[in-house]
VEXDREN-2710 file (C-alpha; in Angstrom, 1 decimal):
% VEXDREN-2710
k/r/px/py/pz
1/UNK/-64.3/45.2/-33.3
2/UNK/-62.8/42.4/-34.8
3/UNK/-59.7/44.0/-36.9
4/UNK/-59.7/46.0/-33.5
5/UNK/-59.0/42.7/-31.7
6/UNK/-56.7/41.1/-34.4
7/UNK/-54.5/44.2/-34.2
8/UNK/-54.4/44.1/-30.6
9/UNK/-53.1/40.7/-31.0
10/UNK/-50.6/41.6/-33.3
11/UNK/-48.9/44.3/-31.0
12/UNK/-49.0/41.9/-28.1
13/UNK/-46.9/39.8/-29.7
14/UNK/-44.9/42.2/-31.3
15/UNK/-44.3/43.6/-28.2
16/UNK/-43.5/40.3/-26.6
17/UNK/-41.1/39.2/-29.4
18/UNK/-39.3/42.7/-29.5
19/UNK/-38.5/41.9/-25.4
20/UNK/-37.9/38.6/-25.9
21/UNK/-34.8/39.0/-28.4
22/UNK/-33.7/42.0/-26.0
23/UNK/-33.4/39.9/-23.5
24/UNK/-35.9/41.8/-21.6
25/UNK/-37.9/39.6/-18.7
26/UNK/-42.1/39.7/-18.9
27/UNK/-42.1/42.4/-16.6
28/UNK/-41.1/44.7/-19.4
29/UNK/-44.0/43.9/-22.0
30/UNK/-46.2/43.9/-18.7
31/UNK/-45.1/47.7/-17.4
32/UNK/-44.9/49.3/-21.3
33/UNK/-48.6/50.0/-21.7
34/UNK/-48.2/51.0/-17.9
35/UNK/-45.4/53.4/-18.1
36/UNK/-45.7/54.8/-22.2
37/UNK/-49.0/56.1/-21.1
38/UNK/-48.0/57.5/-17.9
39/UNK/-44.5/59.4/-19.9
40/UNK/-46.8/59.9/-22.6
41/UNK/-49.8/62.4/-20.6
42/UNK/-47.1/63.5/-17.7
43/UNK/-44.4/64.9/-20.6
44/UNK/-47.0/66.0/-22.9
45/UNK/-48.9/68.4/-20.4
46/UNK/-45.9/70.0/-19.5
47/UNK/-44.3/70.6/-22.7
48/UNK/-47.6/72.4/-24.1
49/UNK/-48.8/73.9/-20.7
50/UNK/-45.8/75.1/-18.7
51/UNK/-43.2/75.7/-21.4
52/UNK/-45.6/76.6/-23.7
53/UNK/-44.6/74.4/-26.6
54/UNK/-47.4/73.3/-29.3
55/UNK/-48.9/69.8/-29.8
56/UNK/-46.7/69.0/-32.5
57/UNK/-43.3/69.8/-30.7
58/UNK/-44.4/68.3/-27.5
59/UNK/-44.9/65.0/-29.3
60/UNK/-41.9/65.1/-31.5
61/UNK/-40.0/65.7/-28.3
62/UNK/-41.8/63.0/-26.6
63/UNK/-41.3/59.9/-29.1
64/UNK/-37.5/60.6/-29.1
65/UNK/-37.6/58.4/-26.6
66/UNK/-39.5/55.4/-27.8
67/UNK/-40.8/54.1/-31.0
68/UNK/-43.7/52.6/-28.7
69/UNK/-44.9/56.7/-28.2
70/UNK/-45.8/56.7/-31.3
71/UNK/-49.0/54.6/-30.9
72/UNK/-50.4/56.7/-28.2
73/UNK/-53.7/58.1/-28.6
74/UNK/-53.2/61.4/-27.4
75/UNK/-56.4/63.7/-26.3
76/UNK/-56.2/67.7/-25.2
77/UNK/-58.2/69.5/-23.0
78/UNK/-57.2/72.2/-23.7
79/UNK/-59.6/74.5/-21.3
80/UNK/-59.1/72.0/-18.5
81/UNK/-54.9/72.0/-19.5
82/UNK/-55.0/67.9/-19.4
83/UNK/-53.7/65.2/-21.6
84/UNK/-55.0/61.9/-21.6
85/UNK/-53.4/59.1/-23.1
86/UNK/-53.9/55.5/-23.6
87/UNK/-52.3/52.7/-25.3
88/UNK/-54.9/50.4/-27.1
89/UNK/-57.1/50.4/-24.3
90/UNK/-54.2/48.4/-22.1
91/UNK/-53.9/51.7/-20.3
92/UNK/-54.9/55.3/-20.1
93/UNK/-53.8/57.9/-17.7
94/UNK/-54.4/61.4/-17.6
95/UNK/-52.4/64.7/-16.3
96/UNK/-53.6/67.6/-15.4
97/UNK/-52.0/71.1/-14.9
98/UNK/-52.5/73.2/-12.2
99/UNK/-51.4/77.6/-12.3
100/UNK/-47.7/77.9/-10.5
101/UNK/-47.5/74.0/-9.8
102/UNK/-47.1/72.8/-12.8
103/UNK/-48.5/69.1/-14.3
104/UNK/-48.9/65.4/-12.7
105/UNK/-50.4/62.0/-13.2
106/UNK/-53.7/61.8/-11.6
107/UNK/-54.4/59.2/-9.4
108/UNK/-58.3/59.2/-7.7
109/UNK/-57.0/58.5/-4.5
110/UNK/-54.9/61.4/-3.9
111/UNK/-56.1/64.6/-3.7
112/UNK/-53.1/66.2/-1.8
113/UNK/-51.8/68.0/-4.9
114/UNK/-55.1/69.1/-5.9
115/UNK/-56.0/70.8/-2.6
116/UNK/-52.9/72.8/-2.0
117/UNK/-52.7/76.6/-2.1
118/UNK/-50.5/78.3/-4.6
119/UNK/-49.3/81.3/-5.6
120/UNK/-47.2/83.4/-8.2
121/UNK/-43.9/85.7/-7.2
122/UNK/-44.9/89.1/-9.0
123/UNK/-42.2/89.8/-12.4
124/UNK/-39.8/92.2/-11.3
125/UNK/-37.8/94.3/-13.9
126/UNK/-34.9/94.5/-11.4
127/UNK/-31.2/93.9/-13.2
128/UNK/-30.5/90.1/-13.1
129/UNK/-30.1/88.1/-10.8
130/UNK/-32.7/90.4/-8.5
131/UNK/-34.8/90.6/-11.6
132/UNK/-35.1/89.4/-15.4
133/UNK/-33.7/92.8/-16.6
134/UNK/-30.4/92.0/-18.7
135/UNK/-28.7/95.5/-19.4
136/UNK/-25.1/94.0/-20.1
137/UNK/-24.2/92.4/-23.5
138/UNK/-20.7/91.2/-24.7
139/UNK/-21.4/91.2/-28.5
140/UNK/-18.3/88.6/-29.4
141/UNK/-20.0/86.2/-26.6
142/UNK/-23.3/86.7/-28.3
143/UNK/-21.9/85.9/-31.7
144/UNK/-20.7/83.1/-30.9
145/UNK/-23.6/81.5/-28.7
146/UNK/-25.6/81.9/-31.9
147/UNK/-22.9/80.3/-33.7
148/UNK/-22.8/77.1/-31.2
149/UNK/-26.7/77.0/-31.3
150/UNK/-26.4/76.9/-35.1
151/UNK/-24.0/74.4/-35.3
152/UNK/-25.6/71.8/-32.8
153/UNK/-29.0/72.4/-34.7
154/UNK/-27.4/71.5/-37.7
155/UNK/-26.0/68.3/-36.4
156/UNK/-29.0/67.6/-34.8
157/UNK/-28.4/68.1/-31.2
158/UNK/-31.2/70.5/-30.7
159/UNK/-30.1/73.2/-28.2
160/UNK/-32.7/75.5/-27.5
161/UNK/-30.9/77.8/-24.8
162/UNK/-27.0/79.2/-24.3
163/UNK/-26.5/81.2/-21.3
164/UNK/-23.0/82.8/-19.8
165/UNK/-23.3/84.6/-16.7
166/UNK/-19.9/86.3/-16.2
167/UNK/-18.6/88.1/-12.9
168/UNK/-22.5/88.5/-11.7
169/UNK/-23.9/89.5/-14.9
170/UNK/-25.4/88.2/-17.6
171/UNK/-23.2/88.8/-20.6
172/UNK/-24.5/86.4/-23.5
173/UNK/-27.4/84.0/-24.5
174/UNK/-29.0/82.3/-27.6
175/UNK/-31.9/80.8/-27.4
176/UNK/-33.9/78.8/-30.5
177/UNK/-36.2/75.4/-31.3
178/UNK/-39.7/77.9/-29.9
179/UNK/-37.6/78.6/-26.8
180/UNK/-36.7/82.3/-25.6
181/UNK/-35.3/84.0/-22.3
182/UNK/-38.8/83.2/-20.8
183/UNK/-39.3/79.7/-21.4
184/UNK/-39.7/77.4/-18.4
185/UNK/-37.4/74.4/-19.8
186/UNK/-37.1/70.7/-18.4
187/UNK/-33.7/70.3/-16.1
188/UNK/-34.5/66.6/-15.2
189/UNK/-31.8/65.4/-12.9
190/UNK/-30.7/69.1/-12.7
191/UNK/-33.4/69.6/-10.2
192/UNK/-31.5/67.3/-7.8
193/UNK/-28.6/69.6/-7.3
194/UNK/-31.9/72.4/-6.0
195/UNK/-33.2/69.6/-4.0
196/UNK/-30.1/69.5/-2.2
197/UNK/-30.1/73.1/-2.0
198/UNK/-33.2/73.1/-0.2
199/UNK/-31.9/70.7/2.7
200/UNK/-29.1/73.2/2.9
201/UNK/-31.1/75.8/3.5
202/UNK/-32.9/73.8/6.7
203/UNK/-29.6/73.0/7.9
204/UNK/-29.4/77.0/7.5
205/UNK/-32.1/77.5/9.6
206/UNK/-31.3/74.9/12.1
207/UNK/-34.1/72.4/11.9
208/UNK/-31.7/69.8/10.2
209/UNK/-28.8/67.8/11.1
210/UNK/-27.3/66.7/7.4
211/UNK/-24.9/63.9/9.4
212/UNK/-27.7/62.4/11.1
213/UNK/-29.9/59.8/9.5
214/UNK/-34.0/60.9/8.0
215/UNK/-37.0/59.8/10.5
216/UNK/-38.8/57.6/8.1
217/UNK/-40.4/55.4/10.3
218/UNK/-40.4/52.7/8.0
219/UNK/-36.5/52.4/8.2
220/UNK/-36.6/52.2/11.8
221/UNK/-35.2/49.1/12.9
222/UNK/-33.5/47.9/10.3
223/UNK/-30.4/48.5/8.6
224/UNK/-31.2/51.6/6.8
225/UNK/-31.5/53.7/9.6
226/UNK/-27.9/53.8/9.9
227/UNK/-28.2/55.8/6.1
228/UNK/-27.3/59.7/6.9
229/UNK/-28.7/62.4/5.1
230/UNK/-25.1/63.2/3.6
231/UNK/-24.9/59.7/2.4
232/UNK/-27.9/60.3/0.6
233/UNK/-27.2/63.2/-0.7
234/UNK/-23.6/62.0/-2.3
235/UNK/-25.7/59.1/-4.0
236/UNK/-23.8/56.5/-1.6
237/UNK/-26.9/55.5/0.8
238/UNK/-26.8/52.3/-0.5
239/UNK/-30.2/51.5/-1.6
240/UNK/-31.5/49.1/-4.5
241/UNK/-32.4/51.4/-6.9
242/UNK/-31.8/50.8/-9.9
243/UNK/-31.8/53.9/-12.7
244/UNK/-32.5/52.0/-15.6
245/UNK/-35.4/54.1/-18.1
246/UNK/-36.9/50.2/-19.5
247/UNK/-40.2/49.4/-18.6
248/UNK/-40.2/47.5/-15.2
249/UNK/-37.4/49.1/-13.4
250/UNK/-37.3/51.5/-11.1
251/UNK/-37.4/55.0/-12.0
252/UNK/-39.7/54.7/-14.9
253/UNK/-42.1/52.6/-12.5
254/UNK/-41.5/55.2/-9.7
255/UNK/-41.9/58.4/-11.8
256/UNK/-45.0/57.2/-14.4
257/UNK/-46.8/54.8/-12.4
258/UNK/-46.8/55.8/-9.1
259/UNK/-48.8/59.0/-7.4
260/UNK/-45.7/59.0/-4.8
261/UNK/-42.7/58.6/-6.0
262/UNK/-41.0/59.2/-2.3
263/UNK/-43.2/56.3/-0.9
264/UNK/-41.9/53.9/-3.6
265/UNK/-38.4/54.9/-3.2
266/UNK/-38.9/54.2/1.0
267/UNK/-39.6/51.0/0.4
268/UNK/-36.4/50.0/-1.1
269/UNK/-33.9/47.8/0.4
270/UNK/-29.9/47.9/1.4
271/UNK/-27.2/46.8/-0.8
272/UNK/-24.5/48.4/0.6
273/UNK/-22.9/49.7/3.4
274/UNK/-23.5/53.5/3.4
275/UNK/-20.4/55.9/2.4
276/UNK/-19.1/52.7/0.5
277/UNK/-20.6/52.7/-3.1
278/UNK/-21.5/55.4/-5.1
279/UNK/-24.8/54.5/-7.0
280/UNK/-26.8/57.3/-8.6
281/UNK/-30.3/57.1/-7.7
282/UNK/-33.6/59.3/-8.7
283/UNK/-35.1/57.2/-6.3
284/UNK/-32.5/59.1/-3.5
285/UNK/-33.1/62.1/-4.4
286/UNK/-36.9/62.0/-3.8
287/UNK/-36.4/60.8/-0.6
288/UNK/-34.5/63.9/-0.3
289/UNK/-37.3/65.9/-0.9
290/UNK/-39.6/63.6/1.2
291/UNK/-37.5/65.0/4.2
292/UNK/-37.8/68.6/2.9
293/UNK/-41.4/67.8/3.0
294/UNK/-41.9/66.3/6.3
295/UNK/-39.4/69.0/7.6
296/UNK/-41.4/71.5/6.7
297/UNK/-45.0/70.3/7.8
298/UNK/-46.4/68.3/5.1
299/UNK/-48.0/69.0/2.1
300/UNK/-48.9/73.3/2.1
301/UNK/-45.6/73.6/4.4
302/UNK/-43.7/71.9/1.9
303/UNK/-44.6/74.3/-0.5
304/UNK/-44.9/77.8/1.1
305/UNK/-41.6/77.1/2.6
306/UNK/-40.1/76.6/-0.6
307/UNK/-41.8/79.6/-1.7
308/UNK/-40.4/81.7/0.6
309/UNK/-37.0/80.4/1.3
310/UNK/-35.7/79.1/-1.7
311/UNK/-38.2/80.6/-5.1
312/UNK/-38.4/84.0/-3.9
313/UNK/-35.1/84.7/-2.4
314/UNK/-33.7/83.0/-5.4
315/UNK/-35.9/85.5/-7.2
316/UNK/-37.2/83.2/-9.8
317/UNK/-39.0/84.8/-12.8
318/UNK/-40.0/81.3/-14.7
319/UNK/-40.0/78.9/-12.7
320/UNK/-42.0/75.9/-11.2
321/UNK/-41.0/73.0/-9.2
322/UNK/-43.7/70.5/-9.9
323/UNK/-45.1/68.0/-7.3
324/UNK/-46.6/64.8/-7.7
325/UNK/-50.0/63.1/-6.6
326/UNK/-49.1/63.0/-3.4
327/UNK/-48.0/67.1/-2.7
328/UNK/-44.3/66.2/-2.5
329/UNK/-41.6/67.3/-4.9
330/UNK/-40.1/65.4/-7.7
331/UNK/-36.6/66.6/-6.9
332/UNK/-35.1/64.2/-8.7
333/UNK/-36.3/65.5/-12.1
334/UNK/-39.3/67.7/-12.6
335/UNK/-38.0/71.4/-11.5
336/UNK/-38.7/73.9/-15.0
337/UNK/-37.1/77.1/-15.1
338/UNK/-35.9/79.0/-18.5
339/UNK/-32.0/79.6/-18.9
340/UNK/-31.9/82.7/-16.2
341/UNK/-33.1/81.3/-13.5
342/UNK/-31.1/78.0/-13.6
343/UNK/-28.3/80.7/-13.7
344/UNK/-29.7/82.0/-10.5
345/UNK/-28.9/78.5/-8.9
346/UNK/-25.3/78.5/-10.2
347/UNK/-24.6/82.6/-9.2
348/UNK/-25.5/81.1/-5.6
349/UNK/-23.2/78.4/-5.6
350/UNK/-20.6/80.8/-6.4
351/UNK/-21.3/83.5/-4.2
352/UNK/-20.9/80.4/-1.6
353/UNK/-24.7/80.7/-0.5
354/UNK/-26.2/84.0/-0.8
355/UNK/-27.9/85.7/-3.8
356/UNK/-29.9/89.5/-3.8
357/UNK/-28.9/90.0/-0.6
358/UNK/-30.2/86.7/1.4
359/UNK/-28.4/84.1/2.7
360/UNK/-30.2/80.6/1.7
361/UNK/-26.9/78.2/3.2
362/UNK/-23.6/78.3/4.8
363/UNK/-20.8/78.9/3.0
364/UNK/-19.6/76.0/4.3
365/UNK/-22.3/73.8/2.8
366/UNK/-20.9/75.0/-0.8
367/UNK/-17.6/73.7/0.0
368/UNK/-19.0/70.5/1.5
369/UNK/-21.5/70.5/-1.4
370/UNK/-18.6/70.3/-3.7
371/UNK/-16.4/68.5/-2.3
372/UNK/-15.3/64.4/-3.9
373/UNK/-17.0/61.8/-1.9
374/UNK/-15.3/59.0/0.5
375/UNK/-16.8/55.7/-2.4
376/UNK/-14.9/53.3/-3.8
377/UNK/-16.1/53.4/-7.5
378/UNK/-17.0/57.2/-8.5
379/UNK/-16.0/60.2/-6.3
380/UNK/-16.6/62.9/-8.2
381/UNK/-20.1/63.9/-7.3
382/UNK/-20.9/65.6/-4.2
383/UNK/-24.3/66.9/-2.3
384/UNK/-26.4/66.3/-5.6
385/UNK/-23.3/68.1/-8.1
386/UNK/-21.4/66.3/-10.1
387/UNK/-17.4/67.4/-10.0
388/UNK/-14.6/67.7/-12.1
389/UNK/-12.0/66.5/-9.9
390/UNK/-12.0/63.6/-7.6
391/UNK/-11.6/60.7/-9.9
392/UNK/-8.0/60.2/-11.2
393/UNK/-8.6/61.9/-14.5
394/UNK/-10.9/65.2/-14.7
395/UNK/-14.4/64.8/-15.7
396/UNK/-14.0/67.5/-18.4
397/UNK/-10.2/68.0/-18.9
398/UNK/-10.1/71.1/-21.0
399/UNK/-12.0/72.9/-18.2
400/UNK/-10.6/74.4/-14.8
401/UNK/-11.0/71.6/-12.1
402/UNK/-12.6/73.4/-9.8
403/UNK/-15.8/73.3/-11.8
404/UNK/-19.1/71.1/-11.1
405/UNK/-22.2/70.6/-12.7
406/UNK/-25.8/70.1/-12.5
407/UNK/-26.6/67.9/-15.5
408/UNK/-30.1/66.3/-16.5
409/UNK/-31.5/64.2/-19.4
410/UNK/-31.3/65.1/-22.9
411/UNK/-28.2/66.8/-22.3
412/UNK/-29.3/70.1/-19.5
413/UNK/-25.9/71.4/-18.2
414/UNK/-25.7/73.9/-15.7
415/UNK/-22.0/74.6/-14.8
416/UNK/-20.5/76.6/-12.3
417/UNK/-16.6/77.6/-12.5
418/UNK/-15.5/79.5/-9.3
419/UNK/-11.7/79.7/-10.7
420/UNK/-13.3/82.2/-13.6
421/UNK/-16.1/83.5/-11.5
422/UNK/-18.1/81.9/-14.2
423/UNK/-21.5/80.5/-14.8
424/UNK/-22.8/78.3/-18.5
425/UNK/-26.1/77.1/-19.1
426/UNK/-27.2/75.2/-21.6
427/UNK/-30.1/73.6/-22.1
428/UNK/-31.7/71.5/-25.0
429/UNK/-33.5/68.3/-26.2
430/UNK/-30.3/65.8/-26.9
431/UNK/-30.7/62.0/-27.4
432/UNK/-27.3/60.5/-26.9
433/UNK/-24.2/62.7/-25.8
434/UNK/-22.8/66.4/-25.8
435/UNK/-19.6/67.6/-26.2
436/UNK/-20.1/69.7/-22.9
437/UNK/-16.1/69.9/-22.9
438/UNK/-15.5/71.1/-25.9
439/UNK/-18.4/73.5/-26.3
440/UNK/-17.9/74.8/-22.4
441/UNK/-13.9/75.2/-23.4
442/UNK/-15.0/77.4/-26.6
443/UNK/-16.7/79.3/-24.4
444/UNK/-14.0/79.9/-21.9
445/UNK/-11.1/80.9/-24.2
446/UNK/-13.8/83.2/-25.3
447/UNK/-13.8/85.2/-22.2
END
């Protein structure tokens, strides 16, 4: 107990020191234990139980993001599908999966999440994007989305899925790194760009007004109930959030140490006048998806709607949108589908809003959707898509400007290029950039 004790001591003020010379405040060394173990059992259950990776490559994939990981204590159940991790006894969380809805942090006082009904969209063998059948194979594409997946691997950049969707069809992918045309993979902020897709889709259906402001009570009276929908959804609400990944800020406290990561967000305060100042936010975007889910009737009407308007028409094969403690969506970051059905999402965009034969929003959303934004400081994002065009130089300049992106951490691209009629996905396990531009351009001079 005593060498336990001393070496407990040791950390502390390694810890302490290490955040000291950063120039990191005491909130950081008091959130680490806090957050590493709340990353730790959150990423580690659904790496091994929803995109079916071992133990080993879950936790290689995990400590890429801090040397700290490596200390966890990391426990499997692996007939209950939960990790539990704790940090030298400072803190231990577990997360637990759940068939068709994925993992979350488990938090005694919420059993929302736990109680909710769920089911799984039968496989269809239908040709893509009705089905996973892919019939249609352009062999030069193919050759060289093995070549690109070779080439990052060998410098280290570890793509694990290439996908080109040409004119409708399927017409290349690669895939590598224990990942194949099945494998649910992690979009993080990718998911926002669905999220917003979802709130199209009401505004479809006529039960919401995307100019007038959400009815959270709690912003009632103040100066954030003058924040539209559409300003939240073009990341220029406003709010204080800031999207900093250290321990103590914001989106690492809101999405490893809270069971709801919308009520956190709510409770945030104005900084700027809406439509002014473009400042991205996770902490938006699962507001977002706290009006989807008060929209559609709480907790099992947040998801059987999105089962039945969105995962189904979209006809996803691999997919699952996971919730948190509290039965509401992460949209900003915890939506895993393999490389198809992310194509699905960008084969809508283009067909401005309809895919196998259902209409899920207006065509005029898609233009709105991808349209710059009225800020001072960045307007090349729109409704949860991030643009080419709309800041003074192109976001990617050896690609068409009419493309837009959903991108997420570690480097997920999913891009859409109407001008080519043209959909790339790739997806992958990056720390640090990507040459998306020069890779996407290879790609299109390929065509």
């Amino acid at each position: 107990m005593k060498k336990i004790l001393v070496g407990l001591l040791v950390f502390l003020a390694l810890l302490l020191s290490v955040a000291f010379f950063a120039g990191f405040p005491p909130s950081y060394l008091m959130a680490a234990p806090g957050v590493a173990t709340g990353i730790g059992s959150k990423l580690l259950c659904s790496a091994r139980y929803v995109s079916g990776f071992s133990q080993q490559q879950s936790f290689d994939d995990l400590v890429q993001y801090s040397g700290i990981l490596q200390r966890l204590t990391v426990e499997y159940d692996e007939a209950q599908k939960s990790v539990t991790t704790s940090l030298f006894g400072l803190s231990e969380k577990t997360a637990s999966y759940r068939n068709n809805i994925g993992c979350a942090i488990d938090y005694s006082d919420f059993s929302q999440r736990a109680s909710l009904q769920v089911g799984r969209v039968p496989m269809s063998d239908a040709p893509w994007p009705e089905g996973d059948a892919v019939d249609f194979s352009d062999a030069d594409m193919d050759g060289l989305l093995e070549t690109l997946l070779v080439t990052d691997n060998e410098e280290g950049l570890n793509t694990r899925a290439f996908l080109v969707a040409h004119r409708g069809r399927i017409i290349a992918e690669a895939y590598g790194q224990g990942a194949d045309a099945d494998t649910p993979l992690l979009g993080w902020s990718m998911a926002k760009s669905l999220t917003a897709i979802m709130l199209a889709n009401l505004e479809y259906r006529g039960t919401l007004d995307l100019d007038a402001p959400p009815e959270f009570e709690l912003w009632q009276g103040d100066e954030r109930s003058h924040i539209r929908i559409s300003d939240m959804l073009t990341m220029t609400d406003g709010l204080a959030f800031s999207e900093e990944y250290n321990p103590g800020d914001d989106a690492t406290a809101m999405l490893f140490t809270e069971p709801s990561s919308s009520e956190f967000a709510m409770g945030k305060a104005a900084l700027q006048v809406p439509g002014s100042w473009f400042n991205y936010s996770s902490g938006t975007a699962n507001l977002l998806a706290r009006i989807y889910f008060e929209e559609a009737g709480g907790s099992q009407g947040n998801y059987d709607t999105y089962m039945e308007s969105i995962h189904q028409s979209l006809a996803f094969q691999n997919a699952i949108f996971e919730v948190d403690a509290s039965g509401v969506f992460v949209g900003s970051s915890y939506l895993y589908a393999s490389a198809r059905d992310w194509a699905r999402i960008g084969q809508l965009m283009l067909n401005g809003g309809t895919i196998n034969g259902q209409r899920i929003m207006t065509e005029d959303w898609v233009v709105r959707a991808t349209t710059p934004n009225s800020s001072e400081n960045q307007r090349a994002y729109g409704y949860q898509w991030w643009l080419n065009r709309g800041n003074e130089e192109l976001r990617w300049p050896d690609i068409p400007a009419d493309a837009y992106s959903a991108q997420g951490n570690r480097q997920q691209y999913l891009m859409v290029i109407p001008s080519l009629d043209l959909v790339i996905v790739r997806l992958g396990w990056t720390a640090g950039g990507y040459p998306v531009d020069r890779t996407f351009s290879k790609i299109i001079r390929s065509l």
